[in-house]
N, C-alpha and C positions, 0 to 999 in steps of 0.2 A: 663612355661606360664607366661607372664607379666600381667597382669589382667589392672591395670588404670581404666580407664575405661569402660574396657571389662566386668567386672564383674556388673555393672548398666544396659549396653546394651545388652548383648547378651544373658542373660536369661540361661548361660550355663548350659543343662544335665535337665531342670526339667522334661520332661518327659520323663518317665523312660522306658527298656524295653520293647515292649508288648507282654504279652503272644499269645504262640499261642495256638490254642485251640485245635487241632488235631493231632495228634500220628503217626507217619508213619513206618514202615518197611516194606522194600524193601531187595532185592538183599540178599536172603537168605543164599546164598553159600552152594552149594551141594559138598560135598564128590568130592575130584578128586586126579589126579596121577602127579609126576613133570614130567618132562622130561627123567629123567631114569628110569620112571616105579613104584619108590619109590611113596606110597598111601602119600598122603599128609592129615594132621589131620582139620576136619572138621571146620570151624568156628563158637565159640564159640555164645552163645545170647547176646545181648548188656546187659549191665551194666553200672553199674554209677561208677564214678573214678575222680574225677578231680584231684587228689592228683598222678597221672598220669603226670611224669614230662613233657612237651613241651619242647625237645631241639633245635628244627629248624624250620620252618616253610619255605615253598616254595610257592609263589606266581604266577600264571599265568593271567593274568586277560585279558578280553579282553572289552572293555568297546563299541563295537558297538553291540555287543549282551548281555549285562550285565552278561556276564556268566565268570567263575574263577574256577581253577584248585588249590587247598591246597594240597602240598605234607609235611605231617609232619609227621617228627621225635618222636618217643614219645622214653623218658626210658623204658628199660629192665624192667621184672617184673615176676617171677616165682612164683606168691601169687596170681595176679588181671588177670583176662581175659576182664577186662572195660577200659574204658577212655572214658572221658566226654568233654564236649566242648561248650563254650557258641555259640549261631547261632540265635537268634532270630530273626534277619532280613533275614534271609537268605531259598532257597528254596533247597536243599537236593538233589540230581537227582542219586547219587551213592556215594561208599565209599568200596575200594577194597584195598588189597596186592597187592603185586608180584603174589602172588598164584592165585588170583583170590577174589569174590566177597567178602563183612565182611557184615556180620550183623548189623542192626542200630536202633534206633528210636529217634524221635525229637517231645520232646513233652514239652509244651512253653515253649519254645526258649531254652530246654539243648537237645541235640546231645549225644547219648548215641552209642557205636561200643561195638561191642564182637572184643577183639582182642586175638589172639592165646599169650598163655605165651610164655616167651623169656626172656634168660639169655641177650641177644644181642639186642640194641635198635629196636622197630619196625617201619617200615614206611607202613605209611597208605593215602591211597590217597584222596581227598574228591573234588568231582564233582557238584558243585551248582550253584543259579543263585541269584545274588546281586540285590538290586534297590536303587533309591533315595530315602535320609532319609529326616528327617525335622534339622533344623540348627542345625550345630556342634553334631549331633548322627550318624554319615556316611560318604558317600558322598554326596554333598552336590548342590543344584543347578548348583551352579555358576562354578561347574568342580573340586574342590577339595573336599578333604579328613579330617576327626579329627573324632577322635571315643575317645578322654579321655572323663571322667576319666574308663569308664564302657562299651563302645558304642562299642568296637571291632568284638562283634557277629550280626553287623548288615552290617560286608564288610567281615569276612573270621573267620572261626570256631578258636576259641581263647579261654583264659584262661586271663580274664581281672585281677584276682589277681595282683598285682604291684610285688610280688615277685617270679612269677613264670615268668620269664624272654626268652626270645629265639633269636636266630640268625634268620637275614631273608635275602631271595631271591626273588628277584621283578622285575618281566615284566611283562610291559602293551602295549597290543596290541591296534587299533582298537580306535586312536586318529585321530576326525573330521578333514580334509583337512582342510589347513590353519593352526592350531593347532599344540601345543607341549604341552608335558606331560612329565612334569621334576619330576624325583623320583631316590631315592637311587639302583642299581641293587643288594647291599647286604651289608648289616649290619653285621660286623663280629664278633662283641662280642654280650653275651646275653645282650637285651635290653627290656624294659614293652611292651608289644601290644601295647600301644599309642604311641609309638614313628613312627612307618611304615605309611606312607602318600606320597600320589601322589597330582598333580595338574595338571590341564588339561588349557588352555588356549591360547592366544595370545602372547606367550612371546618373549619377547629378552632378551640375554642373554649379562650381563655386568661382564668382566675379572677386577677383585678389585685389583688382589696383591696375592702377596704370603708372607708368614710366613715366619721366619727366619728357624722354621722347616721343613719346605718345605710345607706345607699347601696352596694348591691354592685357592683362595676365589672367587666367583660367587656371582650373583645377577641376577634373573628372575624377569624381572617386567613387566607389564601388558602397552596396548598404553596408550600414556598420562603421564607412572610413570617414566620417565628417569633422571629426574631431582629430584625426591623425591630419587629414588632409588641410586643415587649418592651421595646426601648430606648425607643420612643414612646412607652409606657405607664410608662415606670417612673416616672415624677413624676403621675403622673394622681392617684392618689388623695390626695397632698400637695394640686393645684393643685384640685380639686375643694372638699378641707377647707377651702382657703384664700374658696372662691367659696361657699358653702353658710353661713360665719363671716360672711363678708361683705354676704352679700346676702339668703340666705333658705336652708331646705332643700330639694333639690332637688325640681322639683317634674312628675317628669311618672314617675311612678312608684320602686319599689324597688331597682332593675336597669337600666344604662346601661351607655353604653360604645362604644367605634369599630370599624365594619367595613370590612375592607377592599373595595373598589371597582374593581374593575378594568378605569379609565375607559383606559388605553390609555399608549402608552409617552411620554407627552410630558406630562400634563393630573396637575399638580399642585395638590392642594388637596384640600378636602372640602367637606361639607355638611350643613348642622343638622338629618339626619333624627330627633331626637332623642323616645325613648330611647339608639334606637341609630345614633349621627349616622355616615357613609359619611367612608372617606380612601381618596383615590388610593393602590394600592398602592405606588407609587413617594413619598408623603410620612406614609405610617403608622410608618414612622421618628422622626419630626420633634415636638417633641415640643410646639414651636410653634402645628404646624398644630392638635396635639389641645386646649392649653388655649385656643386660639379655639373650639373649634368645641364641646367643651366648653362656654364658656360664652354660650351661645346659647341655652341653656337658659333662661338668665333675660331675655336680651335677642335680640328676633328670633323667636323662638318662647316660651316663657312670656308673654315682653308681645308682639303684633305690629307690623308698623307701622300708624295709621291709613292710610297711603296711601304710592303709591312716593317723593313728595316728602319722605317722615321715613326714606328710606332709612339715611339716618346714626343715626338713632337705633337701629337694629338693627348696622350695619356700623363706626360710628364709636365708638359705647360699646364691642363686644364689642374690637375693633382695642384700645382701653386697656386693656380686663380682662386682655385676653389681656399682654399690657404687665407687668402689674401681677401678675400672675401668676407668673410665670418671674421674675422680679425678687425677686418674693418668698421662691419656693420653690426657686429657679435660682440665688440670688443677683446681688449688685448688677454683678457684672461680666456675667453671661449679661443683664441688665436691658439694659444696657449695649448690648450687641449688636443686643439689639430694637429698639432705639430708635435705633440708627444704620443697620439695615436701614430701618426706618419712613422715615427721612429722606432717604436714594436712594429709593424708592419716591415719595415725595411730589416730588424735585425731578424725578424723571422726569416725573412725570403733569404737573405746572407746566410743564414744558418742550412737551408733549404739545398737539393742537389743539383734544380737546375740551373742552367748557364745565370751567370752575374750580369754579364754583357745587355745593357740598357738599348744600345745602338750598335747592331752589327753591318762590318762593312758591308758595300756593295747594295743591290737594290736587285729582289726578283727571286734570289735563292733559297731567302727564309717563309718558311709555311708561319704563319702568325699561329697555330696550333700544337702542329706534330712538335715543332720546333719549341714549341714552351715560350716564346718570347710573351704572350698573354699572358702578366704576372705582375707580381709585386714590384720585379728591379724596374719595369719603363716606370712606373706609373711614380715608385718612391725617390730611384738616384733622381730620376727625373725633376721630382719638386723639389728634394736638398740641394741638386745644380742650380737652380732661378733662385735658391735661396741663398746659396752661395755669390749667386752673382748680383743677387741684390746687395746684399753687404760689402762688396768690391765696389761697385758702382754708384749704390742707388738708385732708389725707386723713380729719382728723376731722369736719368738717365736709361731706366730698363722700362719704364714705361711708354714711353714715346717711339721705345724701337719695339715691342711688340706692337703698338699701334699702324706703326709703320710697315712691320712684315704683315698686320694680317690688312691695311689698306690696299698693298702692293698684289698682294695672292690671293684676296676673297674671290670665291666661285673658283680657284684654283689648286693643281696638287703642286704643293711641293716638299720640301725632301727640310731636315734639320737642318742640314749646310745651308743652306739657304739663310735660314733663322739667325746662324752664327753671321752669317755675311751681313746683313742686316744692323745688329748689334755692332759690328766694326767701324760701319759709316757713317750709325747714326748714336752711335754712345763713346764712339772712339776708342773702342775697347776689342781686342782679340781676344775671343773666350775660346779658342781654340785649344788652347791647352788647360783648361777647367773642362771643358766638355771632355777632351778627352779620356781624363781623369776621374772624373765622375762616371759615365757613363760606358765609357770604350775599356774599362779595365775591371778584372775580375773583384777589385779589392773596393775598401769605400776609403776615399782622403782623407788620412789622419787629421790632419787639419781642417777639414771640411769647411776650406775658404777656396775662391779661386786665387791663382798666384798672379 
């Protein structure tokens, strides 16, 4: 997510959740027989479990009757007869096997099934009915979709944790005549709940280019954005070659690209729904906003964060790519530019009352919201630390070890330490005390080099 000035206007996430306040269970599942006669074992009472891993998730949705089909995958488990699920926005109407019906209750907003033990993944079905949310917690008036950082249980029973990750399959029925509804059909490595997103609207669709790795680029833009949506795009498939060279090939299928969003006349920025990551109509121009959000691909969604405390590791690497991108393909005087937006940004948020702290210890405590960590200091200490640590090491040396943390961790969560450990063995460098320096302390490095 590019924030700019998204993060003044759009008011992202404050209101949080709401409970719901009544309890339901349904669909008791009586004792029955399979097909050969063999007695099949009762369904167990719902329980709580969210530690129940999510490996897939199936999507059916049909949005003229707001109603949606979840076919998921859960882990094996011959300990837990539970699995939990966030749903707060959602209405509940069934939840069965293959065998037949499971046991449930939903009580504000957790989703509790009795699932029978099984050395062998279970799949569990879930039959409910979605509605419109209020901005960026859902779906959203204007026809699309964003549920980060938390908002996942208010479009399909989820597990918003950032590092309980899943594959997805998505169809949407039941799009107004005149109307398209551009969405991924399937995400194939594990990725966060907030990555999955649809968009419903008026679009045409613009052929960009393709990648030297075969990578085809698209652009959805809304009447009126053809000319926004072209000037934005016109470095895309350069700043893509550049991240693809750099880091790996792209990795969440054949076909990518930006749609426009039309989050509202103020709410600039986008968002990593990646294949097809969303830009405010108002910055699908910018050509900025696309090579960040663009490369979230590799960071933020191909790797996630272990927890919101490695926010920077998703917010603060992509903040330099994006850097390093336009510089490259933009040239050094557009570079230029970046980097001295970057640094009003940073001395604003320095000047600002909430916490400094880029990377707060520990993992699990911090609300990526209530907490304020959703801000300027991940996204800016963040890209003066790679900046700093380019100039310590070089680009030869920093580039080969982000290729290497995100070859090591794609379809994976992990944590900044990690990243740091990475850079140790494959640049021979301990950035441990620049990271800390940059990121773990209230102040910004007078020298703003690593030592």
């Amino acid at each position: 997510m590019q924030i700019g000035r998204l993060a003044r206007h759009v008011g992202m996430g404050i209101v949080i959740l709401t409970a719901l306040g009544c309890a339901q269970n349904e669909n008791q599942g009586e004792s029955a027989s399979s097909s050969s006669g063999t007695p099949v074992e009762p369904p167990p009472e719902p329980s709580a479990d969210f530690g129940r891993n999510i490996q897939k998730t199936g999507l059916t949705v049909d949005l003229a009757t707001m109603t949606a089909t979840a076919v998921i995958d859960l882990a094996g488990s011959l300990t837990s007869t539970g699995a939990s699920f966030e749903a707060g926005g959602l209405e509940i109407e069934s939840v069965s096997r293959a065998e037949g019906p499971l046991k449930w209750t939903l009580t504000q907003g957790q989703l509790d099934v009795g699932v029978p033990k099984s050395l062998e993944s279970a799949q569990i079905t879930i039959d409910y009915k979605f509605k419109e949310q209020a901005q960026f917690e859902g779906l959203m008036a204007k026809g699309s979709t964003l549920v980060w950082p938390y908002f996942c249980g208010n479009l399909f029973p989820c597990h918003s944790d950032p590092a309980d990750g899943t594959t997805f399959d998505l169809t949407v029925t039941g799009t107004p005549a005149g109307m398209m509804t551009v969405y991924p059909s399937a995400i194939g490595i594990d990725a966060p709940s907030y990555q999955i997103a649809w968009a419903t609207g008026s679009y045409t669709k613009l052929d960009i280019g393709t990648t030297f790795q075969g990578t085809r680029l698209v652009a959805h833009y809304l009447p009126g954005g053809g000319t926004d949506a072209q000037k934005g795009t016109e470095k895309l498939v350069d700043i893509m070659n550049f991240y693809e060279t750099m880091l790996a090939g792209y990795p969440f299928g054949g076909e990518a690209g930006p749609i426009a969003a039309d989050w509202g006349p103020t709410a600039y920025g986008g968002m990593e729904h990646h294949p097809y990551w969303h830009v405010s109509t108002i910055a699908m121009g910018d050509p900025w906003i696309q090579a960040h959000e663009a490369a979230h691909a590799w960071f933020g969604d191909g790797v996630r964060v272990a927890c919101w405390e490695d926010f920077v590791l998703s917010e603060g690497t992509v903040s330099y790519l994006e850097a390093r991108a336009i510089t490259e393909v933009m040239g050094a005087a557009e570079g230029t530019k970046v980097w001295s937006h970057y640094q009003t940004r940073l001395n604003t948020a320095m000047a600002g009352s909430a916490s400094k702290i880029a990377w707060p210890e520990g993992c699990g405590a911090v609300d990526i919201l209530k907490d304020n960590l959703f801000g300027d200091i991940a996204y800016m200490k963040g890209a003066f630390f790679f900046r700093a640590l380019e100039a310590k090491i070089g680009k030869q040396k920093l580039d080969p070890s982000l290729k290497a943390f995100f070859l090591k961790n794609k379809g994976k969560a992990a944590h900044f330490q990690d990243l740091l450990d990475i850079l140790k063995s494959v640049a021979g460098y301990d950035a441990a005390a620049c990271a800390a320096a940059w990121l773990r302390s209230e102040t910004v490095p007078s020298e703003q080099v690593c030592p």
